[in-house]
C-alpha positions as CSV (number, residue, x, y, z in Angstrom):
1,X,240.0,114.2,18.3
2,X,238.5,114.4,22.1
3,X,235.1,113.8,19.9
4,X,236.0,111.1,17.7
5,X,236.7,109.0,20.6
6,X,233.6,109.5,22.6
7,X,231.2,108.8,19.7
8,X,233.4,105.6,18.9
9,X,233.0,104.7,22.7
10,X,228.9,105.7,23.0
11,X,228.9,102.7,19.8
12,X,230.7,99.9,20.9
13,X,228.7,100.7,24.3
14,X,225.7,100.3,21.6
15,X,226.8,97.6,19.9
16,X,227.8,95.7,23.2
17,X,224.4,96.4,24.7
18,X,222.9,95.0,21.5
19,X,224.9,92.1,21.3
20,X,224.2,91.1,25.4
21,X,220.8,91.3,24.5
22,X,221.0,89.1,21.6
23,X,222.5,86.1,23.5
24,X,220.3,87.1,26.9
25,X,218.0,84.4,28.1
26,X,214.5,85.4,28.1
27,X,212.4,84.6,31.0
28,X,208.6,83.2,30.8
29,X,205.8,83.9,33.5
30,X,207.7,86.0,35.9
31,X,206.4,90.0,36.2
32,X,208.6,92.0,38.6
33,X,207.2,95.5,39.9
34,X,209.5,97.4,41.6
35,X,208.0,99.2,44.4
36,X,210.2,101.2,46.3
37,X,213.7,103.0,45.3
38,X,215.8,105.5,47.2
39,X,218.9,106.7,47.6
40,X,221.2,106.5,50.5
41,X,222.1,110.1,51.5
42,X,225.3,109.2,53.1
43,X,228.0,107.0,52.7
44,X,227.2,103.6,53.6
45,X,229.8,100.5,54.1
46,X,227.9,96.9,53.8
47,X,229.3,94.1,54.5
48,X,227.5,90.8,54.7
49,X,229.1,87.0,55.7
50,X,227.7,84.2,54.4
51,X,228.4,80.8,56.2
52,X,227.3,78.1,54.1
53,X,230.0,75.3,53.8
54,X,232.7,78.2,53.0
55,X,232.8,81.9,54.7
56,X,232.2,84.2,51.9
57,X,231.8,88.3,52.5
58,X,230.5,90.5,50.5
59,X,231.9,94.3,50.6
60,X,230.0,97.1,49.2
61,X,232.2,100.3,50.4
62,X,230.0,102.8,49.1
63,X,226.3,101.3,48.5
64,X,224.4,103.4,46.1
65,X,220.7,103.0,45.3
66,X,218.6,100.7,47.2
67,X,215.8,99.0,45.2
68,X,212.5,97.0,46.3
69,X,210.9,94.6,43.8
70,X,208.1,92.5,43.9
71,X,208.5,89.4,41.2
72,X,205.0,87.3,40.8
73,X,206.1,83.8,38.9
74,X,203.2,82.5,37.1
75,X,203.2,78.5,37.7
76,X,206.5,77.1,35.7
77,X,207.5,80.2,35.5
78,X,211.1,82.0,35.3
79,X,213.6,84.7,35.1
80,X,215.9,84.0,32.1
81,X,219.5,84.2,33.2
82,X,220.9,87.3,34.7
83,X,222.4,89.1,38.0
84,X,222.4,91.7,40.0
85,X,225.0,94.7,40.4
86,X,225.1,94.5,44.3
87,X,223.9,91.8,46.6
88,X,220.3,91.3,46.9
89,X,218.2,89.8,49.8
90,X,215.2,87.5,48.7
91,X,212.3,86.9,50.8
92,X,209.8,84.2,49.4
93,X,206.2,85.6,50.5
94,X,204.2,82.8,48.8
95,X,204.6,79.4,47.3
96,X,208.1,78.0,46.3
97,X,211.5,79.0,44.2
98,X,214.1,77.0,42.8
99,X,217.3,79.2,42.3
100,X,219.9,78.1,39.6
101,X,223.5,78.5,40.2
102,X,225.9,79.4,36.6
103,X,228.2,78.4,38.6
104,X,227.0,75.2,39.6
105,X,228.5,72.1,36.7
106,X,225.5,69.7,37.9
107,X,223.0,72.4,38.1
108,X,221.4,71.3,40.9
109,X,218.4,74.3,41.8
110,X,218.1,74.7,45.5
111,X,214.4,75.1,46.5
112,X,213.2,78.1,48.8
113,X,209.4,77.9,50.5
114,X,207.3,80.6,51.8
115,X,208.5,81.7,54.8
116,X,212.2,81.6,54.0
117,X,215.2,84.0,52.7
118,X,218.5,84.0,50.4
119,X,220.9,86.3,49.7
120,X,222.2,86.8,46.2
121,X,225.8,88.2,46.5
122,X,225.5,89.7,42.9
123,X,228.7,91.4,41.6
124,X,228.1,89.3,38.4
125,X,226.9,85.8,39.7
126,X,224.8,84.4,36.9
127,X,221.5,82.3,37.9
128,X,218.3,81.9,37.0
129,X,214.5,81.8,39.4
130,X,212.1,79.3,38.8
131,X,208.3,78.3,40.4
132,X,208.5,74.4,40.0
133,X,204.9,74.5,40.8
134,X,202.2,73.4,38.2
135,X,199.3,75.2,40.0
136,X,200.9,77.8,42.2
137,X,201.9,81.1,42.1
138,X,204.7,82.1,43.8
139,X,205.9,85.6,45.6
140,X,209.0,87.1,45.7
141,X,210.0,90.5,47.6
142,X,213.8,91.3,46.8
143,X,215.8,94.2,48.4
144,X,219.0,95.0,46.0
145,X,221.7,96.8,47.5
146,X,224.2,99.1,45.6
147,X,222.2,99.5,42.3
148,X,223.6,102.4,40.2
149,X,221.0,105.5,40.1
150,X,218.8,105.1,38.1
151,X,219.9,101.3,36.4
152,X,217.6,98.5,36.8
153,X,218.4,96.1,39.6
154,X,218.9,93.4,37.1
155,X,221.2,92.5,34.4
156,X,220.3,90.1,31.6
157,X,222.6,87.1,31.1
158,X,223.7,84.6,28.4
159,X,222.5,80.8,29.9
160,X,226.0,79.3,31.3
161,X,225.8,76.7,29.5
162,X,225.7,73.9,32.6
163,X,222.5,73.7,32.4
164,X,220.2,72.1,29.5
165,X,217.8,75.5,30.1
């Protein structure tokens, strides 16, 4: 009986992970290499505030891997909707990014220049990266928080459907 139930589980886990990839948003032009991963050896407790027109904290109690990633966008290039499973900090090496809220109705992209930093609270928030550029590269180096061991940092998304992309 104990085995009937896990192999129905381990195929609607199949099936679900099938069908999340079937409605996924591809992405175009963007390469992401991650370049560092490591474990936290003790507990750690992250908490991070976010003042920007509202107070907004985000609580990781017990943070579990930590992932670097560098993403290249090609010009025009993008992500494809996903997010993250912790919060991620973005640092924009090189040229620009326009960062696409699900959450947003008019789907208004903020724009991010070299030199400047986001953070991503993750936790499920749905958006999609873009290099508005037609002749420049852009450089990303992301730091993800509270990735599950050996999961990748990101989570492919269906489009929210506010936005005609």
């Amino acid at each position: 009986m104990f085995k009937n139930r896990i192999i129905v589980v381990t195929l609607l886990a199949v099936v679900a992970a099938f069908a999340a990839a079937a409605v996924a948003t591809p992405g175009s032009g963007a390469a992401g290499v991650v370049q560092a991963r490591a474990k936290l050896l003790v507990a750690v407790d992250v908490k991070v505030k976010i003042d920007d027109k509202h107070q907004e904290v985000i609580h990781v109690p017990d943070s579990k891997d930590t992932v670097i990633q560098q993403i290249v966008f090609e010009p025009q290039g993008f992500t494809g909707w996903h997010c993250h499973p912790g919060p991620a900090i973005a640092l924009v090496k090189s040229g620009t990014l326009t960062l696409f809220d699900g959450d947003d109705p008019s789907c208004r992209g903020k724009t991010y220049s070299a030199g400047q930093a986001f953070i991503d609270r993750g936790q499920g928030h749905v958006h999609l990266a873009g290099n508005p550029s037609a002749t420049e590269r852009t450089e990303v180096w992301v730091t993800y928080l509270d990735v599950p061991p050996g999961a990748s940092p990101r989570v492919d998304q269906p489009g929210p459907g506010s936005c005609p992309f």
